[in-house]
N, CA, C and O of each residue as an XYZ file, in Angstrom:
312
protein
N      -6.026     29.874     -7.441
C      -5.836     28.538     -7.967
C      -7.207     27.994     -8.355
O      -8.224     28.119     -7.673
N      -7.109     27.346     -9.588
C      -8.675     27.424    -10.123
C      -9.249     25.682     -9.353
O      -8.391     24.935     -8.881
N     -10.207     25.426     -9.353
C     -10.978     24.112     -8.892
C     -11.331     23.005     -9.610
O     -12.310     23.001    -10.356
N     -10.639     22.101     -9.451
C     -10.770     21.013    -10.079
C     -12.366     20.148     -9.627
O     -12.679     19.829     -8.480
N     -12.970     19.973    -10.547
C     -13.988     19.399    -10.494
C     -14.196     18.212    -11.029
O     -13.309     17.670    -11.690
N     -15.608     17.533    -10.784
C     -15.440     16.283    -11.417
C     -15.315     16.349    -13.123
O     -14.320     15.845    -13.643
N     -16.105     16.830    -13.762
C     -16.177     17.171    -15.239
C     -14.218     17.460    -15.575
O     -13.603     16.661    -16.281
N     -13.719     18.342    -15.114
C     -12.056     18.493    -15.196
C     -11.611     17.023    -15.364
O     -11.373     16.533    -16.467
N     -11.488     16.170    -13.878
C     -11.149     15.522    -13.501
C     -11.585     13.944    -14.737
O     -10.748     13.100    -15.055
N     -12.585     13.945    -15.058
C     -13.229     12.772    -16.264
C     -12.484     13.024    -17.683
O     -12.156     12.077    -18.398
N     -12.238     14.407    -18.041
C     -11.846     14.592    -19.381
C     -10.374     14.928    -19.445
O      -9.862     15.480    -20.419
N      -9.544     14.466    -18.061
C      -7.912     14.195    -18.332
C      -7.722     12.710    -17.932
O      -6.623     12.193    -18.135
N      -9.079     11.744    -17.183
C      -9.005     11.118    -17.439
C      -9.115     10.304    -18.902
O      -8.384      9.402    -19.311
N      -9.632     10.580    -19.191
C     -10.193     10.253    -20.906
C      -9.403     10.340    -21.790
O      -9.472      9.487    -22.675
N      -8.293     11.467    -21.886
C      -7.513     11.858    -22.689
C      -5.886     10.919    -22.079
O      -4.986     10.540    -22.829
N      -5.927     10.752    -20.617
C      -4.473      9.923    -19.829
C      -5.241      8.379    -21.102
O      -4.484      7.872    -21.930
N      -6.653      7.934    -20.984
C      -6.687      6.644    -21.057
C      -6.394      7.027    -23.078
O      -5.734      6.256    -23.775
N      -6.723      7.676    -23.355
C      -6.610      7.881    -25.075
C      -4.938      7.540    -25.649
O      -4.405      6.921    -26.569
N      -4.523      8.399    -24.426
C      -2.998      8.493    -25.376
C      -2.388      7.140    -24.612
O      -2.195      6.190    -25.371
N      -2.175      7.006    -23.701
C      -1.712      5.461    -23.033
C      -2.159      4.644    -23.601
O      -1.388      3.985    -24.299
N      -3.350      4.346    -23.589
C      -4.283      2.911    -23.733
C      -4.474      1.873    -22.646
O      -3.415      1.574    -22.095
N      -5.585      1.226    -22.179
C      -5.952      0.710    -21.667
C      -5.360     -0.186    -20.777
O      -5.826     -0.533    -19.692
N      -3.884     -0.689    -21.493
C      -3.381     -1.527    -20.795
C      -2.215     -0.934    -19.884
O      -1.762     -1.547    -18.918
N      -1.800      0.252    -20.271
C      -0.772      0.390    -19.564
C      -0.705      1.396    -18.211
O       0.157      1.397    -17.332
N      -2.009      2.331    -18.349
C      -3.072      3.183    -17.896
C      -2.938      2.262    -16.360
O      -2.237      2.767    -15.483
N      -3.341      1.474    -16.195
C      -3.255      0.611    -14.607
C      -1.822      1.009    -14.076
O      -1.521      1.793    -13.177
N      -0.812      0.028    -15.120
C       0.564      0.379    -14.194
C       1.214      1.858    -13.690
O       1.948      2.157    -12.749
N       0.669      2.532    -14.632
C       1.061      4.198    -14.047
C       0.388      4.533    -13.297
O       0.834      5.508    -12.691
N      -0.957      4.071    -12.844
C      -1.235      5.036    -11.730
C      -0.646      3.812    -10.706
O      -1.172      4.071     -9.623
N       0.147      2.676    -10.550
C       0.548      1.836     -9.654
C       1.681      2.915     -9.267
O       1.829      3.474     -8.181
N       2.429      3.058    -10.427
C       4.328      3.422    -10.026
C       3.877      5.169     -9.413
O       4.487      5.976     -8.712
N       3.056      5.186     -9.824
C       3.062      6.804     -9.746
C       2.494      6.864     -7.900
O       2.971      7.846     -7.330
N       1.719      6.098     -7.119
C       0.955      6.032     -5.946
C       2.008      5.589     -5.650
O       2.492      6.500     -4.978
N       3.225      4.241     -5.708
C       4.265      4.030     -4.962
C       5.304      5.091     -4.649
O       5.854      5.373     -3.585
N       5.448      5.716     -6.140
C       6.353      7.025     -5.846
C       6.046      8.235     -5.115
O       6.918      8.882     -4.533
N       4.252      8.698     -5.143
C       4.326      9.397     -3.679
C       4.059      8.832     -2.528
O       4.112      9.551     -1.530
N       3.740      7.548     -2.395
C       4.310      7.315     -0.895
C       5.778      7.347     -0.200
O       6.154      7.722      0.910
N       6.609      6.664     -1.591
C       8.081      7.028     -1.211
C       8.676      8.276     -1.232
O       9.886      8.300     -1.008
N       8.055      9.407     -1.468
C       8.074     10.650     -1.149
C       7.928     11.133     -0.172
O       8.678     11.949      0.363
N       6.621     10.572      0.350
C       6.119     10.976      1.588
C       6.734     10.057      2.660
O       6.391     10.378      3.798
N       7.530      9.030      2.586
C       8.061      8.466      3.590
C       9.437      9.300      3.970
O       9.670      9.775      5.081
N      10.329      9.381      2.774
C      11.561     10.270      2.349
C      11.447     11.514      3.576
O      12.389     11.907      4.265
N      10.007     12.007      3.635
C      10.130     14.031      3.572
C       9.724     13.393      5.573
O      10.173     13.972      6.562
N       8.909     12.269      5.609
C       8.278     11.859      7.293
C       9.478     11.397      8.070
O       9.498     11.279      9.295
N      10.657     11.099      7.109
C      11.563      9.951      8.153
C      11.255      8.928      8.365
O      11.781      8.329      9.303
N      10.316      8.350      7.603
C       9.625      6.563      7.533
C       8.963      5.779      7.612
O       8.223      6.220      8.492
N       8.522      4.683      7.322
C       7.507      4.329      6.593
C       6.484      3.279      8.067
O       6.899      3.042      9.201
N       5.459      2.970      7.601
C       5.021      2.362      8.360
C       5.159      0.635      8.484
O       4.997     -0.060      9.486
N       5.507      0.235      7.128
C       5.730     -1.248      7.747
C       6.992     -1.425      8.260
O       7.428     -2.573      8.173
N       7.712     -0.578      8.783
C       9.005     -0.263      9.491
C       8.900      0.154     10.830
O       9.891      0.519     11.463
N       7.306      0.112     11.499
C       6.735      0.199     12.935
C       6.643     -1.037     12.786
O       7.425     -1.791     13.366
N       5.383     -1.618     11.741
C       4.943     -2.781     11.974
C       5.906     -3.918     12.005
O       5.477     -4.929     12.562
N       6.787     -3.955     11.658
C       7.817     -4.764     11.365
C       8.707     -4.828     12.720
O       9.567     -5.672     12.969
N       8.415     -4.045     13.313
C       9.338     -3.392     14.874
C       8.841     -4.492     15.895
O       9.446     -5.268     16.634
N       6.848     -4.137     15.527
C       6.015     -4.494     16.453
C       5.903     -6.325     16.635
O       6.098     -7.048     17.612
N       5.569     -6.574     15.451
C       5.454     -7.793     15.101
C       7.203     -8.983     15.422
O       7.440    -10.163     15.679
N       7.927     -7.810     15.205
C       9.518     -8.740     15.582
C       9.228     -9.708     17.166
O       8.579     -9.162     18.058
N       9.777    -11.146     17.366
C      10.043    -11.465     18.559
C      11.290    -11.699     18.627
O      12.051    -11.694     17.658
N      11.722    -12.013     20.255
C      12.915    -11.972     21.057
C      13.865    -13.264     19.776
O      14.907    -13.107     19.140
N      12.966    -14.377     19.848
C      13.199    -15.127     19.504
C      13.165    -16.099     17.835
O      12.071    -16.003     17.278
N      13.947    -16.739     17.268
C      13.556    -16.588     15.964
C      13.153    -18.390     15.486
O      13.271    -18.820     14.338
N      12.599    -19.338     16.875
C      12.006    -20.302     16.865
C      10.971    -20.199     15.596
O      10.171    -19.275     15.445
N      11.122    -21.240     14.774
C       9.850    -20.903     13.698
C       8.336    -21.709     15.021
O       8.488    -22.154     16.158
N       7.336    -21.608     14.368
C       6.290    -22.114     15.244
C       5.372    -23.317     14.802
O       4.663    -23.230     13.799
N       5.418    -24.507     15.638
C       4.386    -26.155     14.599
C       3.484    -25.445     14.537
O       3.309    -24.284     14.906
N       2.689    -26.387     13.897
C       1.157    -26.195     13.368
C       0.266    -26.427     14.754
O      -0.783    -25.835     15.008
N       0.969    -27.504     15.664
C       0.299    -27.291     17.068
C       0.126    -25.988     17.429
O      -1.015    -25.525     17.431
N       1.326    -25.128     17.820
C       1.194    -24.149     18.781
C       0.415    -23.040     17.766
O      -0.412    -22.256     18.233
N       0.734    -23.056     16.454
C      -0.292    -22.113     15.619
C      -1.826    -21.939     15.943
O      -2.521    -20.923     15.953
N      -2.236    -23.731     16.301
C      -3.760    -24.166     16.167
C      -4.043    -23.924     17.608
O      -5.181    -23.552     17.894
N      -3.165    -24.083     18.555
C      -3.197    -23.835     20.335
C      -3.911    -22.331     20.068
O      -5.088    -22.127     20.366
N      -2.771    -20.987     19.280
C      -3.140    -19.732     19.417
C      -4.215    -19.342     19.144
O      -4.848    -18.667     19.956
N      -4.660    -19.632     18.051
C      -5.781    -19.856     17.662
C      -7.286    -19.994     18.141
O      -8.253    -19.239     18.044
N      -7.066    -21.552     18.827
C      -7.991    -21.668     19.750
C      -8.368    -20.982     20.787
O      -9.547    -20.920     21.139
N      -6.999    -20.144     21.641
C      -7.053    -19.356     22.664
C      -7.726    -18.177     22.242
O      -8.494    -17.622     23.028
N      -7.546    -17.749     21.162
C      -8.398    -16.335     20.309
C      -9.780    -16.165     20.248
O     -10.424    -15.138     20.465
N     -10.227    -17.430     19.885
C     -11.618    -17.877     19.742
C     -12.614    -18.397     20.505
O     -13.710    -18.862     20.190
N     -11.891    -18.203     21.919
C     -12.817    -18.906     22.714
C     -12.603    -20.391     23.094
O     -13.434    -20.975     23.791
């Protein structure tokens, strides 16, 4: 399998930005990085803001004042 180098790597960039153009060149490499993560979540059994989302859940679904926000806060900081 041959080695991709930087010189490789600059002149398919050059040619992706030639035939696309400038503007649309951003959103494909967006959809294209979402689609292998959703690949790679697919092939892992799942994703990580689906821990974080686990972690962060409470018992309770009280929203919280701006007191007890500014209380936590303070307790954080010293």
């Amino acid at each position: 399998m041959p080695n991709i180098g930087p010189t490789e790597l600059i002149i398919v960039l050059v040619i992706a930005l030639l035939i696309l153009g400038p503007k649309k060149l951003p959103g494909l490499g967006k959809s294209l990085g979402t689609g292998m993560r959703e690949f790679k979540d697919s092939i892992t059994g799942g994703s990580k803001d689906d821990d974080k989302h686990k972690l962060n859940a409470s018992d309770d679904d009280d929203p919280v004042t701006p007191e007890q926000h500014d209380d936590a806060i303070s307790r954080r900081h010293g």
